[in-house]
C-alpha positions in Angstrom: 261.5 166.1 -60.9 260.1 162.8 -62.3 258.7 161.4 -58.5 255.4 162.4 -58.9 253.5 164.2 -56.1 250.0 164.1 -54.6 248.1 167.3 -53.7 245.0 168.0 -51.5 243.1 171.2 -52.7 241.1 172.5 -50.4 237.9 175.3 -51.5 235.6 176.7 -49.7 233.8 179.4 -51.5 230.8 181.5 -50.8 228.4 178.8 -50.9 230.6 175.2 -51.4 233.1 173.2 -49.9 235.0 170.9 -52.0 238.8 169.0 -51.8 240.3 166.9 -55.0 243.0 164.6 -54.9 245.9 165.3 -57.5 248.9 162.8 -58.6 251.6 164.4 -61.1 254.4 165.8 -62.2 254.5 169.3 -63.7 252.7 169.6 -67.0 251.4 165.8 -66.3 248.4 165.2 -63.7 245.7 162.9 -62.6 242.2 164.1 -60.4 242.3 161.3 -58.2 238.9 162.5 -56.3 236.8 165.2 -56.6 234.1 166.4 -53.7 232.0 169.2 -53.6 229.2 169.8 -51.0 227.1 172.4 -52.4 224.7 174.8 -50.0 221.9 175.8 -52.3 219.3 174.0 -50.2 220.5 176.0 -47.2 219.9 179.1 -48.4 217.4 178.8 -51.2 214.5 180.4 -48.6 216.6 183.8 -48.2 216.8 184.0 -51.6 220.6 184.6 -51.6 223.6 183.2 -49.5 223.6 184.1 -45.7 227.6 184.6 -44.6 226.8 182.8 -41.4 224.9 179.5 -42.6 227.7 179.4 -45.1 230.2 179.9 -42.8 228.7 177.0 -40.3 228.5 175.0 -43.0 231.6 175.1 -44.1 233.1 174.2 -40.7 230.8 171.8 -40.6 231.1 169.5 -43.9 235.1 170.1 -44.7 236.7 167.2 -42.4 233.4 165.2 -44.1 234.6 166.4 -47.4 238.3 165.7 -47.0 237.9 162.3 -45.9 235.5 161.4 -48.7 238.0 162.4 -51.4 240.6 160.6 -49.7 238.5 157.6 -49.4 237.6 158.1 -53.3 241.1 158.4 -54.2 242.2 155.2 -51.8 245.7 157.5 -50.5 245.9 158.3 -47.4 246.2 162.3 -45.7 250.0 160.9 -44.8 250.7 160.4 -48.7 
């Protein structure tokens, strides 16, 4: 395989949602873009993460997310 491909990652843990952009070929690859929104603010006055601010927060920032690492990495969600 020498064509290399391009990846979006996708994570959305407890408390962030983040996409990167990878280029490569096995055992060779570039981070195009890398964006993580983080929630601390959100949840600093519980004093630990609440499961459904996190989880409206995550459905809230990913499209935002994924189109700012595409944007970052100039390719387009088709490539």
């Amino acid at each position: 395989m020498n064509e290399p491909l391009t990846l979006l990652g996708i994570e959305s843990s407890c408390d962030d949602t983040a996409a990167a952009i990878v280029r490569g070929v096995p055992g060779k690859a570039k981070i195009l873009s890398s964006v993580v929104f983080g929630q601390t603010d959100l949840h600093a006055d519980f004093g630990g993460v609440v499961p459904e601010i996190a989880a409206r927060a995550h459905a809230e920032k990913l499209d935002i997310v994924v189109e700012q690492c595409l944007s970052e990495a100039n390719v387009l969600l088709s490539d």
